[in-house]
KOLDO-881408 format. One record per residue (C-alpha): x, y, z; residue in three letters. Coordinates in steps of 0.05 Angstrom, whole numbers, plus 5000, padded with zeros to 4 digits. Each point is the difference from the previous one (the first is absolute). Last residue first. Layout:
XYZALA/...
// end
This chain:
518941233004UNK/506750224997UNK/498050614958UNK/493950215067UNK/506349935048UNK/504850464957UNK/493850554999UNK/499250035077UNK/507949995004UNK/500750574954UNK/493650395037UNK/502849925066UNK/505850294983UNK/497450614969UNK/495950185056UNK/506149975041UNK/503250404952UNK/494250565014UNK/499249925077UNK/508250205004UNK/498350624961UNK/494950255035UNK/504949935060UNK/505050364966UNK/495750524979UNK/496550145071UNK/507550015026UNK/502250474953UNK/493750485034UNK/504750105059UNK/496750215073UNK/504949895065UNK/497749635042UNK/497650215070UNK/502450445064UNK/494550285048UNK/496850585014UNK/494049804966UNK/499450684964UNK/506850235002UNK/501849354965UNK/507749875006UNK/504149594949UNK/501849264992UNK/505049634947UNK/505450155050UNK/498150045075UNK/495850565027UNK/503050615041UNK/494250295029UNK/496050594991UNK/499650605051UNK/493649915026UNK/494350604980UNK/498550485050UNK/492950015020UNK/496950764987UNK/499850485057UNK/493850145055UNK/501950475054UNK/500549665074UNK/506750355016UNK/503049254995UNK/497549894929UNK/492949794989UNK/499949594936UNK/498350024923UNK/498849534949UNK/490849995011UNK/498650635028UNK/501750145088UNK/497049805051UNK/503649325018UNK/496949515055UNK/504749404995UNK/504850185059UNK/494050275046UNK/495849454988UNK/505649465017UNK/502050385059UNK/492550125029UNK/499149124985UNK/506549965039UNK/496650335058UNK/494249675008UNK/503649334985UNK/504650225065UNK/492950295039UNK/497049244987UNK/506849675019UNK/500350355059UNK/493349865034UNK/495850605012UNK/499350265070UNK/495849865049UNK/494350465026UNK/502850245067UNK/498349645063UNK/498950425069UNK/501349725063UNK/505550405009UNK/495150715012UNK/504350525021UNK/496950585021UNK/500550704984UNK/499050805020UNK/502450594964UNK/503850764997UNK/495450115076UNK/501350675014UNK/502750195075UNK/500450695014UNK/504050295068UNK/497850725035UNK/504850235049UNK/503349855061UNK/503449394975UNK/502049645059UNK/505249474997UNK/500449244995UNK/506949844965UNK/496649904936UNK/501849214964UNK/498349545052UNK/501549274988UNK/495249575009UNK/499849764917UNK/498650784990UNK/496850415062UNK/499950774975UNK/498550425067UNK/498550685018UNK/497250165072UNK/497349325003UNK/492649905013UNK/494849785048UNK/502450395060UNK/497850624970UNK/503150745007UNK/507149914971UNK/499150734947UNK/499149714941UNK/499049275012UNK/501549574943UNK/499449284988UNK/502449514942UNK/500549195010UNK/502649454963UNK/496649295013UNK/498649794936UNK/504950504954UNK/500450795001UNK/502550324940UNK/503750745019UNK/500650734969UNK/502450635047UNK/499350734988UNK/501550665038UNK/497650574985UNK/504050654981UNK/506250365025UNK/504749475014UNK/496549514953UNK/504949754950UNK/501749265028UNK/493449804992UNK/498249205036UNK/499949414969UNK/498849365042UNK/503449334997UNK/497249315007UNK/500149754949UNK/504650234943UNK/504450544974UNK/498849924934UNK/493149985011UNK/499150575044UNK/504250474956UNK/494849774943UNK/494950295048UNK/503050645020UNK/500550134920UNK/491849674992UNK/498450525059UNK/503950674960UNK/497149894949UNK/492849855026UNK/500450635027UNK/500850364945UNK/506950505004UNK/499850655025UNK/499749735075UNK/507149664993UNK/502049445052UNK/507149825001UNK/501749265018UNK/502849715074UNK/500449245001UNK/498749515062UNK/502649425045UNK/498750185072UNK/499750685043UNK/495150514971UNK/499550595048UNK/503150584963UNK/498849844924UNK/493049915025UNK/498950665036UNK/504250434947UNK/495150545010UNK/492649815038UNK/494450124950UNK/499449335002UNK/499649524932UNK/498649285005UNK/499249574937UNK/498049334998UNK/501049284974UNK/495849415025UNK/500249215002UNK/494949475031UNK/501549245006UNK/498550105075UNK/496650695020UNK/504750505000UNK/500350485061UNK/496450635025UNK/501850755035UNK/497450574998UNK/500150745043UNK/497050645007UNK/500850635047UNK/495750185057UNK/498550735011UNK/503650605014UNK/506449914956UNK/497649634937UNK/503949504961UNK/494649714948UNK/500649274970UNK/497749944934UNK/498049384963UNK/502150014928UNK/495849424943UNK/492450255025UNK/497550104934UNK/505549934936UNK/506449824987UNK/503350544965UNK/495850625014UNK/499949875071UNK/494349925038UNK/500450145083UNK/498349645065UNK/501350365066UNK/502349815060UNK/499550595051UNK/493750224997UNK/498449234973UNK/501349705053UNK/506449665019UNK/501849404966UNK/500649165010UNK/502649444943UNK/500949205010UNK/498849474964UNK/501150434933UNK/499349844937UNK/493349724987UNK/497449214991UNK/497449885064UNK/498350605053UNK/505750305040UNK/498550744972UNK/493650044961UNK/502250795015UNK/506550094979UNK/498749634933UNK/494250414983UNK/504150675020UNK/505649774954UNK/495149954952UNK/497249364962UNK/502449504946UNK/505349635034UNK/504849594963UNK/500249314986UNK/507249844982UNK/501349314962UNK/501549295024UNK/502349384956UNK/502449984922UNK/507349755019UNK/503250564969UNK/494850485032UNK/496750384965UNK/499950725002UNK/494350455033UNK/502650734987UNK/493450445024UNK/497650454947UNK/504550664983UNK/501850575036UNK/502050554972UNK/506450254949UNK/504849845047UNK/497349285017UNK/497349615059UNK/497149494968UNK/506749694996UNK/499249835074UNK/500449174987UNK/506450065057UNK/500250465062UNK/495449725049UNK/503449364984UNK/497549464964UNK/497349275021UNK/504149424995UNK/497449554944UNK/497649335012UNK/
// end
């Protein structure tokens, strides 16, 4: 059976140009395939713990201080929102991978340099430009990811006088939780839990944190794929495509295409050499006797005294008689 993937591998949806649909390869040994979720972040939050979503665990603040927002990229209810306020209580999150379950998101906090600050394990830095599309910018962060492998985080190097950014996957059992200003006893401060390991060194933010869900999965490896033709049908398939392709010819009757595709006429064979009393026909292409009308006469002649013959011993017979 085939191991499943990575957070960070079959992400080639996630392209420069936009997102595209959801990369589902096949496996080489035609067993298991990604399921992926098909409601909201706040959909997923909610039906927390029940069978068949993504997380078996996930708890928030209310919603004056936890709020859930569209984005323009992925849709209703994709950011949650976690307000830092000063005379009132501030927000906080926290949940954890159901099993077989996957995730990638994007945190951003208003807090400078707050993630290249307090990460502590495995992870690479990138620069983060607001002129550029977002997805850009995401799918660069994300191919980053994937060379770098799982589990790693990537957090913005460039963001001394701006936000501060940081892109993880989260596996079965990985957890995320953020309290903005340390007020609850049901979540972390700031924590990124990878394999057990923790990846933030557990400091208050003080100010306002967004989490966007990028996308939500499960693998499924029960799942059969169709199988596969059988090799020696896709070989004739494919020597029948050569064969067409080598005796298809556009072009009139004595011409060819040439290498730069334009039609030109069929060169004619040098002639061959032919052996004495042969010559070369241009028209069979091959070598044959040579033509001499003395040999029509000589042969005539030769049928003639034969004749002759015959007739003197036809004649001597009928006297003897």
């Amino acid at each position: 059976m085939a191991t499943k993937p990575t957070p960070y591998q079959d992400l080639s949806w996630i392209q420069n140009d936009g997102l595209k649909p959801y990369t589902n390869p096949r496996p080489s040994d035609g067993i298991g395939r990604w399921e992926y979720w098909q409601g909201t972040f706040k959909e997923a939050f909610d039906s927390e713990g029940d069978a068949g979503t993504p997380f078996s665990y996930a708890k928030k603040s209310g919603s004056s201080n936890a709020k859930w927002q569209d984005t323009g990229t992925f849709g209703d209810n994709a950011r949650l929102k976690l307000i830092e306020y000063d005379t009132q209580t501030s927000g906080y999150m926290t949940f954890t991978m159901a099993d077989n379950w996957q995730g990638l998101f994007y945190v951003k906090s208003d807090n400078d340099d707050f993630f290249q600050d307090e990460v502590k394990e495995s992870y690479i830095e990138g620069n983060w430009n607001d002129d550029d599309p977002f997805v850009e910018e995401l799918g660069e962060a994300v191919n980053d990811l994937e060379d770098e492998g799982f589990p790693s985080i990537w957090v913005q190097e460039n963001s001394e006088y701006t936000d501060s950014r940081m892109i993880t996957g989260l596996d079965s059992g990985d957890y995320m939780s953020f309290d903005v200003d340390a007020e609850s006893d049901k979540a972390a401060q700031s924590r990124v839990r990878l394999n057990g390991v923790d990846y933030l060194k557990n400091t208050q933010m003080d100010t306002n944190v967004y989490i966007t869900c990028v996308m939500l999965r499960k693998w499924n490896p029960d799942y059969l794929w169709p199988a596969l033709p059988e090799d020696d049908e896709e070989e004739e398939e494919e020597e029948q495509e050569d064969e067409e392709d080598e005796t298809f010819n556009p072009c009139p009757e004595g011409q060819m295409l040439n290498e730069f595709g334009i039609c030109v006429l069929i060169p004619t064979p040098e002639p061959e050499e032919c052996e004495a009393g042969f010559e070369w026909n241009p028209t069979t292409l091959t070598c044959e006797p040579i033509y001499n009308p003395a040999d029509d006469v000589s042969t005539f002649g030769m049928l003639a005294l034969l004749g002759a013959i015959a007739l003197v011993v036809f004649t001597a017979v009928k006297v003897m008689k």
